[in-house]
Structure formats: C-alpha cells, structure tokens
mmJSON file of the N, C-alpha and C atoms, coordinates in Angstrom:
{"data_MODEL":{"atom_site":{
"group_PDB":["ATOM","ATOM","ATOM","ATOM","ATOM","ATOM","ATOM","ATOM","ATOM","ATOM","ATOM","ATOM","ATOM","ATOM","ATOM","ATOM","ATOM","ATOM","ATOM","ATOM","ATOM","ATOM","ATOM","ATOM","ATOM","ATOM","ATOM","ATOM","ATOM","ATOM","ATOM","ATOM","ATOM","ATOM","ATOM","ATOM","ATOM","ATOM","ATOM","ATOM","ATOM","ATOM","ATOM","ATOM","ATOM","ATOM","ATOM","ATOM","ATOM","ATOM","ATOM","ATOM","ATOM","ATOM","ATOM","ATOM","ATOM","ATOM","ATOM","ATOM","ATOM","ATOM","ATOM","ATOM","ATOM","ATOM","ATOM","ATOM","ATOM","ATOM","ATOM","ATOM","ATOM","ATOM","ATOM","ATOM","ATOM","ATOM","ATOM","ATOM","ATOM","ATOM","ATOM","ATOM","ATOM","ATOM","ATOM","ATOM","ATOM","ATOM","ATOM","ATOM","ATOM","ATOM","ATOM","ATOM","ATOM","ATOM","ATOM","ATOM","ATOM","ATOM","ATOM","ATOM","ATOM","ATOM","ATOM","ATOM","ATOM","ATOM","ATOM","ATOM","ATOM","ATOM","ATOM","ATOM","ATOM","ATOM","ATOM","ATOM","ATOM","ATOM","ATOM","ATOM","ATOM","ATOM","ATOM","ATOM","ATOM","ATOM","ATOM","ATOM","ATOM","ATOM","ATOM","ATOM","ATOM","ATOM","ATOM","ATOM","ATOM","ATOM","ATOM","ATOM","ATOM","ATOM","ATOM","ATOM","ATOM","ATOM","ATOM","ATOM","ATOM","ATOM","ATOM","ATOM","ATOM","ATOM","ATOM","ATOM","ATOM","ATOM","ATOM","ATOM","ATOM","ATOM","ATOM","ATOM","ATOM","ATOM","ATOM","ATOM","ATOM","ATOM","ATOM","ATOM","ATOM","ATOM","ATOM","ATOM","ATOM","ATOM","ATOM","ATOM","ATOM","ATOM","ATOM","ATOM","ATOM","ATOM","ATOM","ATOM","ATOM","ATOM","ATOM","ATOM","ATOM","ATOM","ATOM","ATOM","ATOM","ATOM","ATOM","ATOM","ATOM","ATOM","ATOM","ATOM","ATOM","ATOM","ATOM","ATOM","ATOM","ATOM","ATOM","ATOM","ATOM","ATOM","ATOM"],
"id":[1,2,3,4,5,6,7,8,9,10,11,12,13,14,15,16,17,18,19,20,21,22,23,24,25,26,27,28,29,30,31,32,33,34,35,36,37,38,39,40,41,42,43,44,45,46,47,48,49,50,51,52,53,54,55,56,57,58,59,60,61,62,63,64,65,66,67,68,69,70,71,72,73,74,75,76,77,78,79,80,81,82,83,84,85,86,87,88,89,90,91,92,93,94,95,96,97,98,99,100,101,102,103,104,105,106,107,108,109,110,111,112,113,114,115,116,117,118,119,120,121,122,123,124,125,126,127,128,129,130,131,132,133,134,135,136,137,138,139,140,141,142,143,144,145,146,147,148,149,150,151,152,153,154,155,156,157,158,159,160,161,162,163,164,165,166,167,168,169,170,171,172,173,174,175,176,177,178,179,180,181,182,183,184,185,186,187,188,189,190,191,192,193,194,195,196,197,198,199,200,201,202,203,204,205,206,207,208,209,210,211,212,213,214,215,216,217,218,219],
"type_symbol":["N","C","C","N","C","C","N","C","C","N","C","C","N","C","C","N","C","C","N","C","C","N","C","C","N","C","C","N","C","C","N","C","C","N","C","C","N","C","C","N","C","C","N","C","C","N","C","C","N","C","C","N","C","C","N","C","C","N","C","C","N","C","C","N","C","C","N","C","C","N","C","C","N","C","C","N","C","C","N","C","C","N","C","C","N","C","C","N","C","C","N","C","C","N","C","C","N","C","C","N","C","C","N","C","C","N","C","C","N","C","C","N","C","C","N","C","C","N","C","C","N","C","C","N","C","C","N","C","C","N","C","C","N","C","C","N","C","C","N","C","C","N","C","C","N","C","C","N","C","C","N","C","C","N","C","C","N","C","C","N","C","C","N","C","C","N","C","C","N","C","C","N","C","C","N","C","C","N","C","C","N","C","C","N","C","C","N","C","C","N","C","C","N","C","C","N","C","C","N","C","C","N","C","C","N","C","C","N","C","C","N","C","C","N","C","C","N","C","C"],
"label_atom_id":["N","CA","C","N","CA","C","N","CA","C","N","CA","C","N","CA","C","N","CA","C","N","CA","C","N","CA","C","N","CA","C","N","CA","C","N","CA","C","N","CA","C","N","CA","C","N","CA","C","N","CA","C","N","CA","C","N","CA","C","N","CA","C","N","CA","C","N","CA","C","N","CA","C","N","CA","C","N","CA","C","N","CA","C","N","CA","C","N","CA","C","N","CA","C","N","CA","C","N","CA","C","N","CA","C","N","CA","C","N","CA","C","N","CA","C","N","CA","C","N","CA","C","N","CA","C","N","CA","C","N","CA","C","N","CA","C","N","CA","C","N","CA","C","N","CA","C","N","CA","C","N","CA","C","N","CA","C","N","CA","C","N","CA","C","N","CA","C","N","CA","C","N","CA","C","N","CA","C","N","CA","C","N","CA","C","N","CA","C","N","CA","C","N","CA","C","N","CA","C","N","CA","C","N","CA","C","N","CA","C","N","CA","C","N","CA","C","N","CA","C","N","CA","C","N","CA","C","N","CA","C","N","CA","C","N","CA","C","N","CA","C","N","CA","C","N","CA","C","N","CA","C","N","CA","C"],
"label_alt_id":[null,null,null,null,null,null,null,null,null,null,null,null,null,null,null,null,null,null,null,null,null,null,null,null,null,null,null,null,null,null,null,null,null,null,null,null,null,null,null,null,null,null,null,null,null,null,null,null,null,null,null,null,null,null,null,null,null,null,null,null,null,null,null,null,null,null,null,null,null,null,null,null,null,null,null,null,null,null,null,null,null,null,null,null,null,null,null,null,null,null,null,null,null,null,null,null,null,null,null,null,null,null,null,null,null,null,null,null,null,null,null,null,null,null,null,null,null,null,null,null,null,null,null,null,null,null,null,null,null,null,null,null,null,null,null,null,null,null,null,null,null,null,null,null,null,null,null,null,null,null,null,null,null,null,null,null,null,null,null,null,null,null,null,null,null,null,null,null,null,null,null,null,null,null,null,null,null,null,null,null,null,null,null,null,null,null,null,null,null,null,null,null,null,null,null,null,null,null,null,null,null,null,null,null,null,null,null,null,null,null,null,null,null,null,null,null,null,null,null],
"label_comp_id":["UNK","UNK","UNK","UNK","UNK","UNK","UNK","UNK","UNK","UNK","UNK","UNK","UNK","UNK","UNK","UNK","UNK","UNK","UNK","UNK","UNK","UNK","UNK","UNK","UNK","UNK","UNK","UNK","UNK","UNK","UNK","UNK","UNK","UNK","UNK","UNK","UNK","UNK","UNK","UNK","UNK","UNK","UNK","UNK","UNK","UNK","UNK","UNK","UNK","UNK","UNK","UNK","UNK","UNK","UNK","UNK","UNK","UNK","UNK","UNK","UNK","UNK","UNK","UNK","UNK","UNK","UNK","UNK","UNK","UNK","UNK","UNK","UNK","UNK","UNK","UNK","UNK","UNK","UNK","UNK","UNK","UNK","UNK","UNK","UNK","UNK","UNK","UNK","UNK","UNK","UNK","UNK","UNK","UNK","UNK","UNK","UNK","UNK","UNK","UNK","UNK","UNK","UNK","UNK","UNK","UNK","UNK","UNK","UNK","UNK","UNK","UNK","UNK","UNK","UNK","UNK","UNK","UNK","UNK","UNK","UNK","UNK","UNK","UNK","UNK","UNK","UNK","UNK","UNK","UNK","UNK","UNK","UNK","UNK","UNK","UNK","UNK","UNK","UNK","UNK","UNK","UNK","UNK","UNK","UNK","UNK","UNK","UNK","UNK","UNK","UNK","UNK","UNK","UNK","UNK","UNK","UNK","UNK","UNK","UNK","UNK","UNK","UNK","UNK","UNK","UNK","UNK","UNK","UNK","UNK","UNK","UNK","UNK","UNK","UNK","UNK","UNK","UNK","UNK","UNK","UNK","UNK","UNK","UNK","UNK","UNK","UNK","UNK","UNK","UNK","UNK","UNK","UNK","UNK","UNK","UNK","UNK","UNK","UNK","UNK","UNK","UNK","UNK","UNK","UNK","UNK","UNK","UNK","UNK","UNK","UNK","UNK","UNK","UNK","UNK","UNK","UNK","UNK","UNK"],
"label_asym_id":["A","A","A","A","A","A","A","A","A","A","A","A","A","A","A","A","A","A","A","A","A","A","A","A","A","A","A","A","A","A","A","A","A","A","A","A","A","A","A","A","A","A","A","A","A","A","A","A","A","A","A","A","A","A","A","A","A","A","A","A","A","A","A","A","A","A","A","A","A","A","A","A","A","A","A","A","A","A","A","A","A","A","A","A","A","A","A","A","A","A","A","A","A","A","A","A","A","A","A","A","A","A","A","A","A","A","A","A","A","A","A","A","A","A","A","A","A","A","A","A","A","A","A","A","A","A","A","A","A","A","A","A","A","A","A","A","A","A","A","A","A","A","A","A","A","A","A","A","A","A","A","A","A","A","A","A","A","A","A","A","A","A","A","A","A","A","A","A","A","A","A","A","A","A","A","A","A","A","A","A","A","A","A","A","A","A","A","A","A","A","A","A","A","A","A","A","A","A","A","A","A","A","A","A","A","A","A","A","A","A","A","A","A","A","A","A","A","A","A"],
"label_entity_id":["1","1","1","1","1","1","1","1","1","1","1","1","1","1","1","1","1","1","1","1","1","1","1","1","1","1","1","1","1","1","1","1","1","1","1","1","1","1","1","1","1","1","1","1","1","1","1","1","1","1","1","1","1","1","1","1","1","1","1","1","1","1","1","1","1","1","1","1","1","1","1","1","1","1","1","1","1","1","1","1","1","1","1","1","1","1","1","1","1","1","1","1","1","1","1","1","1","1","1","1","1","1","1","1","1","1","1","1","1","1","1","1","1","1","1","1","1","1","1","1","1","1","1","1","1","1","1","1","1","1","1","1","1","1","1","1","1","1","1","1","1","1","1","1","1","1","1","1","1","1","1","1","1","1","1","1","1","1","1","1","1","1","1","1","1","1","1","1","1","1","1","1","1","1","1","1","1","1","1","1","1","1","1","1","1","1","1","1","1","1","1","1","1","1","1","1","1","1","1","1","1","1","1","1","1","1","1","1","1","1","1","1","1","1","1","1","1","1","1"],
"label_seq_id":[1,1,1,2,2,2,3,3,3,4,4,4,5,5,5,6,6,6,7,7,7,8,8,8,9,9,9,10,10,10,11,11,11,12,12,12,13,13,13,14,14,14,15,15,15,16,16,16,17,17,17,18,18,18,19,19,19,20,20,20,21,21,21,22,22,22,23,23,23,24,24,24,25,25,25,26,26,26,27,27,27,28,28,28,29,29,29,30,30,30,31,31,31,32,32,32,33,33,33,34,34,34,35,35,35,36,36,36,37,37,37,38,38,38,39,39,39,40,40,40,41,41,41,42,42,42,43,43,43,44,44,44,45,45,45,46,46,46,47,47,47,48,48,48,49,49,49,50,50,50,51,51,51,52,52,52,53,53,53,54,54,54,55,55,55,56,56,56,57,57,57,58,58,58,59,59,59,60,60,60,61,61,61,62,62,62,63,63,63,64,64,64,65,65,65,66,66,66,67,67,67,68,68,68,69,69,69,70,70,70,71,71,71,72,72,72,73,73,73],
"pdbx_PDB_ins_code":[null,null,null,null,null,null,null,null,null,null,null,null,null,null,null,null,null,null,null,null,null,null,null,null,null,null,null,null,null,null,null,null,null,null,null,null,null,null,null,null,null,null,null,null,null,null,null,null,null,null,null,null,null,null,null,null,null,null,null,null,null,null,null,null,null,null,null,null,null,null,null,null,null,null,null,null,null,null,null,null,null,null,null,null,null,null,null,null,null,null,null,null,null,null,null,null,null,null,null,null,null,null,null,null,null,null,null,null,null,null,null,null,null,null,null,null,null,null,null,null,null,null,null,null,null,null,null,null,null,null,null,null,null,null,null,null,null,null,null,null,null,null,null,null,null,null,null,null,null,null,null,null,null,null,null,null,null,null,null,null,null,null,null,null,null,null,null,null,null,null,null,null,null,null,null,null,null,null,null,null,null,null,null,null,null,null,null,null,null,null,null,null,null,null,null,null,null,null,null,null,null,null,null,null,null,null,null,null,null,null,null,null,null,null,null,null,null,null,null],
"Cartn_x":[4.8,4.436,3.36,3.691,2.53,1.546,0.25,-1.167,-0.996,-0.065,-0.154,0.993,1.673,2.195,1.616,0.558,0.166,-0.752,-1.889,-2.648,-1.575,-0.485,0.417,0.135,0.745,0.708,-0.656,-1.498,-2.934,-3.307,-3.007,-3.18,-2.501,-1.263,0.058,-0.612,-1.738,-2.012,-2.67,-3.698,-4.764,-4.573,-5.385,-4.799,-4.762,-4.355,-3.974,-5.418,-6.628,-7.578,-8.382,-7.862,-8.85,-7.602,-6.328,-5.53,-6.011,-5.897,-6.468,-7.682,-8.598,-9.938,-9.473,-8.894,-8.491,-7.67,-7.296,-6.035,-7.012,-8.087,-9.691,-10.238,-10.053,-11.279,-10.211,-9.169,-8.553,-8.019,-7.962,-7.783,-9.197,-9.866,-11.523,-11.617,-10.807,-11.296,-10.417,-9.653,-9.161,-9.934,-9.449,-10.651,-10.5,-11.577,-11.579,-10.533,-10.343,-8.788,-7.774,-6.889,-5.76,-6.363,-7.662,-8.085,-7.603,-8.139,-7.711,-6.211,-5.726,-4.244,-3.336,-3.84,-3.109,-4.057,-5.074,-5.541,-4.34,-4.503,-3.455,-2.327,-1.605,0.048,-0.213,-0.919,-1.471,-1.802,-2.649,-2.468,-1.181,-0.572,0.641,1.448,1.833,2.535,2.436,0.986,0.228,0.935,0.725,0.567,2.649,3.35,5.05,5.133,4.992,4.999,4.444,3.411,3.193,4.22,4.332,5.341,6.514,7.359,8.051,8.129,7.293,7.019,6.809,5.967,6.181,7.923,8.464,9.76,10.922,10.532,11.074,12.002,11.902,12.303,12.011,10.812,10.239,9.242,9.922,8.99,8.276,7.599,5.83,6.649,5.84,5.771,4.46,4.07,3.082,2.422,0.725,-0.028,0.183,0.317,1.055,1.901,3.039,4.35,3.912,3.187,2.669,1.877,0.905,0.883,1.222,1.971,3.643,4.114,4.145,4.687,4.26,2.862,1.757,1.773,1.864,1.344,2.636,3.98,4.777,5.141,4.234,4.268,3.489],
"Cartn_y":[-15.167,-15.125,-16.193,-16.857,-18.069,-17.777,-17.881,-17.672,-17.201,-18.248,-17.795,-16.422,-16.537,-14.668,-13.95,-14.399,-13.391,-12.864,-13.801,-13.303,-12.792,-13.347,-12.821,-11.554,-11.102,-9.267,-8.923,-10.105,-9.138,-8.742,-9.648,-9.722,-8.699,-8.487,-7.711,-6.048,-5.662,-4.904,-4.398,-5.187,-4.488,-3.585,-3.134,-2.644,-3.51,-3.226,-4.693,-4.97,-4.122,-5.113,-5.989,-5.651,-6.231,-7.335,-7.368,-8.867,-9.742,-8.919,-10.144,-10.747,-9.843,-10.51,-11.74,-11.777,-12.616,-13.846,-13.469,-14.257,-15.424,-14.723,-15.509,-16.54,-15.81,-16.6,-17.853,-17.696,-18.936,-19.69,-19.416,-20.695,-21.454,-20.706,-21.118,-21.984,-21.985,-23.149,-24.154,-24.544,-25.763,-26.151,-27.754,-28.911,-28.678,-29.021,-28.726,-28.873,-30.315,-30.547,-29.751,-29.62,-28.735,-27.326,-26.702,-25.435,-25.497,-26.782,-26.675,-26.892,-27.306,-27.127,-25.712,-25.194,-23.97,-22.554,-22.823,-22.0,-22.517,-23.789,-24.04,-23.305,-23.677,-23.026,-21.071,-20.577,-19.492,-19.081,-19.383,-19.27,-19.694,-20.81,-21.194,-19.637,-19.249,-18.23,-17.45,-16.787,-15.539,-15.9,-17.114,-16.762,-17.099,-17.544,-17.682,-15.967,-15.133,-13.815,-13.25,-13.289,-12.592,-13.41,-14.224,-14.82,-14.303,-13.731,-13.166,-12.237,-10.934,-9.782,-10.073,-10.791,-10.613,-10.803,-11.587,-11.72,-10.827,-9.654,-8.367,-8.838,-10.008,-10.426,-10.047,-9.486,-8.275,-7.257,-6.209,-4.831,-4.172,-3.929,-3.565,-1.988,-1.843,-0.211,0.035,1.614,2.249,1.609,1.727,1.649,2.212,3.467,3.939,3.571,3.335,2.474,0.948,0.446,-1.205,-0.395,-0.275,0.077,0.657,1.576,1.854,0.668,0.159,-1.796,-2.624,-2.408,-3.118,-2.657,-1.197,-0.517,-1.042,-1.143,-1.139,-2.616,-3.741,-5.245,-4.748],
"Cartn_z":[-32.603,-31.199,-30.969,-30.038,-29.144,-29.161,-29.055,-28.717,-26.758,-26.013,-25.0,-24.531,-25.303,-25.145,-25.564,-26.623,-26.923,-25.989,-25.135,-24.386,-22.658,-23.301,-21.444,-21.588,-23.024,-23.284,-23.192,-23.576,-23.374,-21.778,-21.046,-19.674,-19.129,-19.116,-18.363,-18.868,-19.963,-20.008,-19.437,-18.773,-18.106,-16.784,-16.428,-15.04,-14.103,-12.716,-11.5,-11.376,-10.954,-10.222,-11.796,-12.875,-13.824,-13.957,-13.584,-13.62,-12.834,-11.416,-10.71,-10.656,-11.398,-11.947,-12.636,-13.098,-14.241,-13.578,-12.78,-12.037,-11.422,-10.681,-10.101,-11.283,-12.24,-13.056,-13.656,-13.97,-14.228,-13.428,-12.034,-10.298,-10.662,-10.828,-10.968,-12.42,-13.06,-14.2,-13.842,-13.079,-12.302,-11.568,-11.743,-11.0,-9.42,-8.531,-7.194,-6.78,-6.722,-5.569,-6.154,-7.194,-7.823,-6.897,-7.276,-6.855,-5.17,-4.284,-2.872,-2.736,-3.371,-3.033,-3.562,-4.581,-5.019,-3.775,-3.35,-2.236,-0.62,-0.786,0.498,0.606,-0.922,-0.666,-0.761,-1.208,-1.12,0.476,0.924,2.324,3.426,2.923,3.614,3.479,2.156,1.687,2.385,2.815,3.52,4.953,5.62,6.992,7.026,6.446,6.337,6.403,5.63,5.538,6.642,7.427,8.24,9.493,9.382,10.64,10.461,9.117,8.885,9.251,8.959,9.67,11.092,11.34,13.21,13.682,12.941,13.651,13.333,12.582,11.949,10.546,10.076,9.166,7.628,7.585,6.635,7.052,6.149,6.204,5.752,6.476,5.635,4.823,3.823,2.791,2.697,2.538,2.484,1.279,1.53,0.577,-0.827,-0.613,-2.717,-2.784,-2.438,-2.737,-3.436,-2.663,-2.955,-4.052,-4.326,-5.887,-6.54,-6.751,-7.24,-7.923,-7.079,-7.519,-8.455,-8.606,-8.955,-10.415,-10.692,-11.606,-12.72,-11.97,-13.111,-13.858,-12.957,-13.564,-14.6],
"occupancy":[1.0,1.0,1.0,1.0,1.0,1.0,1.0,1.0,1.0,1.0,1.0,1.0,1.0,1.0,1.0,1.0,1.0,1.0,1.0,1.0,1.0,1.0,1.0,1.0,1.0,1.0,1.0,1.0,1.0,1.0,1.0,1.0,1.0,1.0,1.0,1.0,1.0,1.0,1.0,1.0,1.0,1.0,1.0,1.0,1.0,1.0,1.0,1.0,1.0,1.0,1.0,1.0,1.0,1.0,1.0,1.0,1.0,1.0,1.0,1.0,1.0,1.0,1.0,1.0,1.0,1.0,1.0,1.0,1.0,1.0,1.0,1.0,1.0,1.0,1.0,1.0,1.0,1.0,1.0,1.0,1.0,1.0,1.0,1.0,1.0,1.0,1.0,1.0,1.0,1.0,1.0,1.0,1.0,1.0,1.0,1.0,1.0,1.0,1.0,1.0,1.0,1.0,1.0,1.0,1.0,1.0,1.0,1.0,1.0,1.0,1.0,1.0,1.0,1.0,1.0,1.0,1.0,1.0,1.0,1.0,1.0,1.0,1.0,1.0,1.0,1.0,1.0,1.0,1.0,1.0,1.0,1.0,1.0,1.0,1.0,1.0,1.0,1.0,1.0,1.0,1.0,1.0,1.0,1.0,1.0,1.0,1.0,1.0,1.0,1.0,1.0,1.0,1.0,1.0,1.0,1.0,1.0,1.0,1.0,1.0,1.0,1.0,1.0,1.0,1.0,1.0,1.0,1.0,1.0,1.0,1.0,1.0,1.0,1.0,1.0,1.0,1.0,1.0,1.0,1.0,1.0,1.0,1.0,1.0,1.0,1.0,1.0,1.0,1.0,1.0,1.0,1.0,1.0,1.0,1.0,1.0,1.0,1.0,1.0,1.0,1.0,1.0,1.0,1.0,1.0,1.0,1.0,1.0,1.0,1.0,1.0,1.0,1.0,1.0,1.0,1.0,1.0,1.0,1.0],
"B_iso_or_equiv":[0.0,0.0,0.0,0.0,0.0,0.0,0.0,0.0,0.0,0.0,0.0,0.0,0.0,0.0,0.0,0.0,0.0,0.0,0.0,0.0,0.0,0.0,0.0,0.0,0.0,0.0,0.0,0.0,0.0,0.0,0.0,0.0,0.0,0.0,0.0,0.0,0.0,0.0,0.0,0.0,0.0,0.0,0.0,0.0,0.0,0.0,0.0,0.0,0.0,0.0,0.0,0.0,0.0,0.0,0.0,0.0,0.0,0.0,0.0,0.0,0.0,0.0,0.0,0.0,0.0,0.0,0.0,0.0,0.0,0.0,0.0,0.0,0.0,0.0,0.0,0.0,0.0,0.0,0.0,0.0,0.0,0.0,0.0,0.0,0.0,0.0,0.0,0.0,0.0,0.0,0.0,0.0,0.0,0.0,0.0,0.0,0.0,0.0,0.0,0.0,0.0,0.0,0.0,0.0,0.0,0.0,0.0,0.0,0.0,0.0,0.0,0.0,0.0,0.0,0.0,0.0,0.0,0.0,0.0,0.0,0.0,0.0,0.0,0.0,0.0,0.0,0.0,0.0,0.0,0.0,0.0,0.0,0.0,0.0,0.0,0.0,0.0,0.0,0.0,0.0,0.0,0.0,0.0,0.0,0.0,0.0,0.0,0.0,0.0,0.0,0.0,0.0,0.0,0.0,0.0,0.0,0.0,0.0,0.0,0.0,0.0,0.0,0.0,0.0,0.0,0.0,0.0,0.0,0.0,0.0,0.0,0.0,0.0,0.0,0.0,0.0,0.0,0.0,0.0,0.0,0.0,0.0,0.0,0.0,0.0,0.0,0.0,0.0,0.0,0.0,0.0,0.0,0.0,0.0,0.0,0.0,0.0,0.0,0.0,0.0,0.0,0.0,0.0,0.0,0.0,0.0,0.0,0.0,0.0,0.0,0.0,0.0,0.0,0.0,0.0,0.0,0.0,0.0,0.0],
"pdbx_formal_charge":[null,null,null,null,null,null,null,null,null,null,null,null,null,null,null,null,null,null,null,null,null,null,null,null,null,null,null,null,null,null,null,null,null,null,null,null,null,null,null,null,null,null,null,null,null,null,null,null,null,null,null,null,null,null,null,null,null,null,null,null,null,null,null,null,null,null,null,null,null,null,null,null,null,null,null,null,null,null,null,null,null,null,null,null,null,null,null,null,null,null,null,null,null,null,null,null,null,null,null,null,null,null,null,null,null,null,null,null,null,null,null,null,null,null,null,null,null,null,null,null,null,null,null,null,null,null,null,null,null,null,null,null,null,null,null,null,null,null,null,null,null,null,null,null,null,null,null,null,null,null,null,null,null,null,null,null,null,null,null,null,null,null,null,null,null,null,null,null,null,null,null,null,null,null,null,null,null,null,null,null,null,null,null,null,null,null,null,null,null,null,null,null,null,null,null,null,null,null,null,null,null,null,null,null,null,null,null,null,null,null,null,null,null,null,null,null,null,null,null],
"auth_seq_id":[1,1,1,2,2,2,3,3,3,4,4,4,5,5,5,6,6,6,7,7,7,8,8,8,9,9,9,10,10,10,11,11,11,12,12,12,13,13,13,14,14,14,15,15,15,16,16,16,17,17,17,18,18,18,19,19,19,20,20,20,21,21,21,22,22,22,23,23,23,24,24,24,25,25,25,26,26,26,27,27,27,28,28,28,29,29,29,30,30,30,31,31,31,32,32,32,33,33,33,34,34,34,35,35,35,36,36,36,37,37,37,38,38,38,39,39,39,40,40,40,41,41,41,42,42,42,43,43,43,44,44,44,45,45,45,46,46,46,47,47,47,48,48,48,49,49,49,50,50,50,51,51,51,52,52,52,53,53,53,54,54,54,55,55,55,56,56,56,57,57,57,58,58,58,59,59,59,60,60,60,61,61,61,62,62,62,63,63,63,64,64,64,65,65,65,66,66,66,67,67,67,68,68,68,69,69,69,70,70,70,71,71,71,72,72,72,73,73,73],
"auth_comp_id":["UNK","UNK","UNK","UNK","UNK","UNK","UNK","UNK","UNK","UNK","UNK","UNK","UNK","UNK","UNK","UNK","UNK","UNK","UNK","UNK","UNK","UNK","UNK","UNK","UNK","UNK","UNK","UNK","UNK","UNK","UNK","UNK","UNK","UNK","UNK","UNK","UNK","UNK","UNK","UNK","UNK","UNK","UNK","UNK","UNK","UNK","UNK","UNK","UNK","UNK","UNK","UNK","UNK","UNK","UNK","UNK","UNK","UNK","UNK","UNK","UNK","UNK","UNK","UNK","UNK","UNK","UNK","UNK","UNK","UNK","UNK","UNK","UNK","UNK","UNK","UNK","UNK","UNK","UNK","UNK","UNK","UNK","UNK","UNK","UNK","UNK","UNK","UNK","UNK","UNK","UNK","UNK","UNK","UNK","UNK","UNK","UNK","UNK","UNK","UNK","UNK","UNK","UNK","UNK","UNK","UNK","UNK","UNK","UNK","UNK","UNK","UNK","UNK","UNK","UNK","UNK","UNK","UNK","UNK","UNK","UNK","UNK","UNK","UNK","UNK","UNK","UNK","UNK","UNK","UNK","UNK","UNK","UNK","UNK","UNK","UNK","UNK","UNK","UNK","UNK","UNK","UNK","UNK","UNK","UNK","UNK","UNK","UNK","UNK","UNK","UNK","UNK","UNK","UNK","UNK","UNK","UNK","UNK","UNK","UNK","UNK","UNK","UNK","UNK","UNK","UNK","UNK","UNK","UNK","UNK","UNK","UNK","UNK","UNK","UNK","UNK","UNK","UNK","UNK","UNK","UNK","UNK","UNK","UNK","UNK","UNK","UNK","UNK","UNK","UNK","UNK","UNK","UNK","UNK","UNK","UNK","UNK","UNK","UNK","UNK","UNK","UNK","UNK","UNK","UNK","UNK","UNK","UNK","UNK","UNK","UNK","UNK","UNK","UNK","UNK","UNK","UNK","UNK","UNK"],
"auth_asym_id":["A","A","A","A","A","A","A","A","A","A","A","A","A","A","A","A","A","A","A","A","A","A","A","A","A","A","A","A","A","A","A","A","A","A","A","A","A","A","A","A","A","A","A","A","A","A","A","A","A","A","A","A","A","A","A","A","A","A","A","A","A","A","A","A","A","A","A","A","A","A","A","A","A","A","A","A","A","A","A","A","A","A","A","A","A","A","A","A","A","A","A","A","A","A","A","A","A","A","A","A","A","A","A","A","A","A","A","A","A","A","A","A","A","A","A","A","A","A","A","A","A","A","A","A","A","A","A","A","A","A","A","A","A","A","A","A","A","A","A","A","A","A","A","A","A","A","A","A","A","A","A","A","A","A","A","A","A","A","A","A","A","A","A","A","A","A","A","A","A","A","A","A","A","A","A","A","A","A","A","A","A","A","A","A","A","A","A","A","A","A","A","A","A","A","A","A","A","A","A","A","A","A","A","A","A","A","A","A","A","A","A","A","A","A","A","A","A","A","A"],
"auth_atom_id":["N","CA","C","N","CA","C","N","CA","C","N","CA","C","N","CA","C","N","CA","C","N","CA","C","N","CA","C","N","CA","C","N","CA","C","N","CA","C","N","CA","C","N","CA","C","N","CA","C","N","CA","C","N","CA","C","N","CA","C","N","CA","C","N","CA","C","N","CA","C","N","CA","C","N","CA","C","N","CA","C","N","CA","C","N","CA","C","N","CA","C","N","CA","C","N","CA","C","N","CA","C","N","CA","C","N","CA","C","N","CA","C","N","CA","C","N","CA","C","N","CA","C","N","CA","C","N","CA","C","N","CA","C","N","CA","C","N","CA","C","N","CA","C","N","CA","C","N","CA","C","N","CA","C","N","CA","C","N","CA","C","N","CA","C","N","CA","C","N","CA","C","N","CA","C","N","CA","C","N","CA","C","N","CA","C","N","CA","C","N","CA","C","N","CA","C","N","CA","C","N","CA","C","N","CA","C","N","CA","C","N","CA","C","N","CA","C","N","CA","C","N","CA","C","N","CA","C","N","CA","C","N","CA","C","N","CA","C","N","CA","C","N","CA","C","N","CA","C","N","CA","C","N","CA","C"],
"pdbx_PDB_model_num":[1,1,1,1,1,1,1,1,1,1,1,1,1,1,1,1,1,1,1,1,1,1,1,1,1,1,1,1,1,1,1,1,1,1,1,1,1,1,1,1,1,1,1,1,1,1,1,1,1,1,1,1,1,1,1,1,1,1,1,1,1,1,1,1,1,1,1,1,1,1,1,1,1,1,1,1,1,1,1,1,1,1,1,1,1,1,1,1,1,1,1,1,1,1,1,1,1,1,1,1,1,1,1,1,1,1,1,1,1,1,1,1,1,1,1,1,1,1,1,1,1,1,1,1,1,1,1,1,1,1,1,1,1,1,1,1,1,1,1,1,1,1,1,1,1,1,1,1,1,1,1,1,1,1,1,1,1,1,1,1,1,1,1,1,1,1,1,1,1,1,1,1,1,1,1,1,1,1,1,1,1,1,1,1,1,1,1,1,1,1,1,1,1,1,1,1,1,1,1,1,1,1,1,1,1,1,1,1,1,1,1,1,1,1,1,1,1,1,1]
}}}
C-alpha cells in the first residue's frame, strides 16, 4: 500500500467534521493563487447549485439524512 492510501484510509476514518478539518488544512498548504482559484470554483459550485434549486432542478433533504450521507463516506 502507497503512503498516500495509506493516509486516504487514515483520513476516510475520522469522523466528517475532523475530515473537513483536514480538508482546510491542506487548501491551506497551497500557494495563494492555486488557493484563490480552488475557493473560486468552490463558490462557482455553491452558487450553480443554489441556481439549481431555485429553478426546481434539485432537492433539498433533511438535515439527518445529509449526515446520514456524510457518516457513510
């Protein structure tokens, strides 16, 4: 096994808010500009999705359901 599967499995273990801790801290060891462009398409993403939902094109699910979701990545 890779060094980096190995830490995927270390990662995929934790619980969600200690991933996305993690998810933070490595956007954050990229150089500024890479960092402003992976925040851009990140926000692009956010506001495509909510334009989606406004146009009934997707549908929102309850809060335990969405982590329901979360729990089983």
């Amino acid at each position: 096994m890779s060094t980096r599967e190995t830490i995927r499995d270390a990662a995929l273990a934790l619980d969600p808010e200690e991933r996305a801790a993690l998810i933070e801290d490595l956007l954050r060891s990229f150089d500024p500009a890479i960092r402003q462009e992976i925040h851009t398409a990140l926000a692009e993403e956010a506001e495509s999705r909510i334009d989606a939902y406004d146009r009934g094109d997707l549908k929102s699910i309850a809060l335990e359901e969405s982590r329901k979701r979360i729990e089983v990545l």
